[in-house]
FIPALUM-332819 format. One record per residue (C-alpha): residue number from 1; residue in one letter; x, y, z. Coordinates in steps of 0.2 Angstrom, whole numbers, plus 5000, padded with zeros to 4 digits. Example, Ala and Ser with C-alpha at 12.3 -4.5 7.8 and 13.67 -1.06 7.14 Angstrom:
2
  num  residu  east  north    up
    1       a  5062   4978  5039
    2       s  5068   4995  5036
REM end
This chain:
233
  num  residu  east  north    up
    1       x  5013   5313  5115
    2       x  5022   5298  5116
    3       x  5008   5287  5119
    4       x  4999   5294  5102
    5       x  5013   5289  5093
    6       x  5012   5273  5098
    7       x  4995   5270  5096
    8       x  4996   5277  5079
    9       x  5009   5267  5074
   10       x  5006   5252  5063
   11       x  5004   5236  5070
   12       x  5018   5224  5063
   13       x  5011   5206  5055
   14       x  5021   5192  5061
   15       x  5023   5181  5048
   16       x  5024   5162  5051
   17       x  5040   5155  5040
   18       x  5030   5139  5035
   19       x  5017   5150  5028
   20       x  5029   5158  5016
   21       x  5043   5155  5005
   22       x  5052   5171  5000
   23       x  5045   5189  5001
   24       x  5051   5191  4985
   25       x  5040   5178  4976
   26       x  5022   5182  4985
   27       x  5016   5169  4972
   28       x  5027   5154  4981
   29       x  5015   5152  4996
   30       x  5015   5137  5003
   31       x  5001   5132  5015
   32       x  5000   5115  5026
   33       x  4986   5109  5017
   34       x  4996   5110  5000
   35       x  5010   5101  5004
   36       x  5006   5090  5017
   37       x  5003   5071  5015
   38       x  4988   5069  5026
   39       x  4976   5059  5016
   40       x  4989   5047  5010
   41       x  4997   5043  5030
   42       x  4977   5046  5034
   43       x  4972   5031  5024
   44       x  4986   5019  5030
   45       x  4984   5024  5048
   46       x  4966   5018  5046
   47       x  4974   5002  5037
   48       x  4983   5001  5053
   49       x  4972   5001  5063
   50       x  4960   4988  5053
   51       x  4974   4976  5055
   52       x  4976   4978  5071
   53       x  4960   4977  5078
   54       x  4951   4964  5067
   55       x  4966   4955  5058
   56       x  4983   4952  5068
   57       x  4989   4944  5079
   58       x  4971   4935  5087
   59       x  4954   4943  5085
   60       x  4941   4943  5096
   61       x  4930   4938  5081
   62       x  4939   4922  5078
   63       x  4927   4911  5092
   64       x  4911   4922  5082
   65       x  4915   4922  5063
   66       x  4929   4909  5058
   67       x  4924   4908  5041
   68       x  4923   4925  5039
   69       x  4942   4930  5048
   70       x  4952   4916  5038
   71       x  4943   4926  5022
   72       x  4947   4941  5030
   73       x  4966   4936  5033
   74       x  4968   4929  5015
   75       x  4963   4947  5008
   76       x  4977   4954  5020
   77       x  4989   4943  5013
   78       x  4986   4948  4996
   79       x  4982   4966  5002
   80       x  5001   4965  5009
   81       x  5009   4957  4992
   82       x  5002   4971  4983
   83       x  5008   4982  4994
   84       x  5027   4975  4994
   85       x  5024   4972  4975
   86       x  5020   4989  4969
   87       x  5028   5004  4980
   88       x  5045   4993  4983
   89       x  5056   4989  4969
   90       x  5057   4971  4967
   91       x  5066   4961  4953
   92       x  5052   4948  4954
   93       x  5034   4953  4959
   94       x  5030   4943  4976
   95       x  5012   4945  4971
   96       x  5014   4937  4954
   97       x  5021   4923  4961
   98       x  5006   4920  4973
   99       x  4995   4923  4959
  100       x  5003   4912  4949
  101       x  5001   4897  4962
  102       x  4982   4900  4962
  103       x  4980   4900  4945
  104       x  4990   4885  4942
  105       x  4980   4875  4953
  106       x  4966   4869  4946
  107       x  4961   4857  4959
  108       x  4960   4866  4976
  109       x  4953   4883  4965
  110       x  4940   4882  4954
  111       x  4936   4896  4939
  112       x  4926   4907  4953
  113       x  4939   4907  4964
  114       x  4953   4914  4952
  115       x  4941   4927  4943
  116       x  4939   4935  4963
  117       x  4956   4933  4964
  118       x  4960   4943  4946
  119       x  4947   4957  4951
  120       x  4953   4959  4971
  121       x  4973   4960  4963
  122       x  4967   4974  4951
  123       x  4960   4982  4964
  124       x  4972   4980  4977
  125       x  4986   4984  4965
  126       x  4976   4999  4957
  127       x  4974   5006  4975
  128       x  4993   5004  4982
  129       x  4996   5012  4965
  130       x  4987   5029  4969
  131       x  4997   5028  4986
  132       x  5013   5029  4978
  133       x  5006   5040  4965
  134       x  5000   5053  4977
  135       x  5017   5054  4989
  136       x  5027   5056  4973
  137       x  5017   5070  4967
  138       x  5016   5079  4985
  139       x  5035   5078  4985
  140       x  5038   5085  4967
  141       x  5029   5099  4970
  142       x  5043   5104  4983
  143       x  5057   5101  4973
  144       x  5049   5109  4958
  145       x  5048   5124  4967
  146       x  5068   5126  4966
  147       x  5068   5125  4947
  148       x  5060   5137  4935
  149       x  5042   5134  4930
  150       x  5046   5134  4912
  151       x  5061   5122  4912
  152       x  5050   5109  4924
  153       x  5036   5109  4910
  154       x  5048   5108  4896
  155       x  5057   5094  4903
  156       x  5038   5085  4908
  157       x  5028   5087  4888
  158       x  5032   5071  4881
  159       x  5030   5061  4896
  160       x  5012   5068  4900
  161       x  5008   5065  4882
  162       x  5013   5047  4883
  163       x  5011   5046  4900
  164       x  4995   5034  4902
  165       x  4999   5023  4885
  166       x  5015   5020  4895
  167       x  5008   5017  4912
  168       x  4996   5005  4902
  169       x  5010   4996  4893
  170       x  5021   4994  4912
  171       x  5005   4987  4922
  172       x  5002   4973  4907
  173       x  5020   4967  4907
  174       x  5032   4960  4918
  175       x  5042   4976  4918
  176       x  5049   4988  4933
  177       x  5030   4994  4936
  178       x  5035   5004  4955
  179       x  5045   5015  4946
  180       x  5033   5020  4930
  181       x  5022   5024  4946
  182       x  5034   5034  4953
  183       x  5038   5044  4936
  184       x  5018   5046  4934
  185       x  5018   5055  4951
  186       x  5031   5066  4947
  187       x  5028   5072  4930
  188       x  5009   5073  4938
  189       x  4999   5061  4925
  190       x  4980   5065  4924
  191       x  4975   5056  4938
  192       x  4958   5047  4929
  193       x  4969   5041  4915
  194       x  4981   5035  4927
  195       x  4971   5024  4935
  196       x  4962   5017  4922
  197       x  4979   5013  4913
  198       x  4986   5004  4925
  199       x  4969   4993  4931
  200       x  4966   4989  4913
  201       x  4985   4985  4912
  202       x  4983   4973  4927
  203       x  4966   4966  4919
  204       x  4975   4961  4904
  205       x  4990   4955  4912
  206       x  4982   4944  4925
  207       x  4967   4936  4912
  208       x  4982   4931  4900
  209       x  4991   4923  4914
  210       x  4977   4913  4920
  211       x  4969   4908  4904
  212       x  4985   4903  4897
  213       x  4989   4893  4914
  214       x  4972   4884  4915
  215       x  4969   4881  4899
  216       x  4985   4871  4892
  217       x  4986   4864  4912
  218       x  5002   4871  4913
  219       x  5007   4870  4935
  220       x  5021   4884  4935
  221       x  5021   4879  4953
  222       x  5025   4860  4951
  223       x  5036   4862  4937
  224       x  5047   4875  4949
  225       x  5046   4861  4962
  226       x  5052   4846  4951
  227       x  5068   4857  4946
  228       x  5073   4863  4961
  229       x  5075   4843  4967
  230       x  5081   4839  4952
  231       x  5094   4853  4955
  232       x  5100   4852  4973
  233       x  5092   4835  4975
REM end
């Protein structure tokens, strides 16, 4: 008798606590694949690994393809500006700076040269952008879930509505551009508009600095060199 009882008794469901929030809000469930940052820490481990194999400290490939590894390491230093420049908040933008020194010398880089160097630091600074934009949207979502639904839309109207012609307006101007990234993410920009804001941004921002360098001869780079001599002698 007692063995029937137990056999018809109802097996009891262990529930995993990272699987659910509450039982009182089945809605609130929260699976791995939700919340984790996967593809985010996937593509910088594969970064990572790119570096380390190919790039730093010594290739293998340096005895094989010269040419091609001291292009290869120029695009990591630019890749690595970009980096520093866009998800850490600088007064001064490290990248700019570098920028600015290719652009100012006309002699050692021709008109080629700086138009791969525009279009490689719109990509590379579109890209490091979508980085940031993705881990601040992952980690919204887990602190939204402590405020009310309503009240975190309310708050988030006028910023989605302006969101993208003020993404555009940052990435074109000298202004704090990591943390208009960071408030994209959070308020969770359309992600389309997002990025074509902030590479057309960069496209206007870098063109004007290089058209307006070259063509008036202007050497930002010289000019910075002959004051600070001038200065501290």
């Amino acid at each position: 008798m007692l063995r029937r009882q137990i056999s018809n008794s109802p097996k009891r469901v262990h529930r995993f606590r990272y699987l659910e929030s509450s039982r009182r809000h089945s809605e609130k469930h929260i699976t791995i694949k939700e919340e984790s940052l996967y593809k985010p820490l996937l593509t910088m481990a594969l970064i990572l690994v790119f570096i380390l194999v190919i790039i730093f400290p010594i290739s293998i490939f340096d005895n094989m393809f010269p040419t091609v590894m001291i292009f290869l390491r120029r695009l990591f230093g630019w890749m690595s500006l970009s980096a520093v420049a866009t998800l850490l908040i600088l007064p001064v933008s490290v990248y700019d700076v570098e920028l600015i020194r290719i652009f100012s010398d006309t002699v050692r880089f021709d008109t080629g040269y700086v138009i791969f160097a525009i279009f490689f630091a719109i990509f590379a600074d579109t890209f490091f952008a979508y980085i940031g934009y993705r881990f601040t949207k992952q980690l919204s979502r887990l602190f939204a879930r402590k405020a009310k639904k309503s009240d975190v839309e309310k708050s988030n109207a006028n910023l989605r509505k302006y969101g993208n012609i003020g993404m555009f307006f940052f990435s074109c101007t000298p202004l704090p551009f990591t943390l208009a990234i960071y408030t994209a993410g959070a308020v969770r920009l359309n992600i389309k508009g997002f990025l074509i804001a902030v590479a057309s941004g960069r496209l206007v921002k870098y063109s004007a600095f290089a058209l307006f360098l070259r063509l008036f001869g202007i050497n930002l780079v010289e000019i910075g060199q002959n004051l600070f001599t001038s200065i501290f002698g």
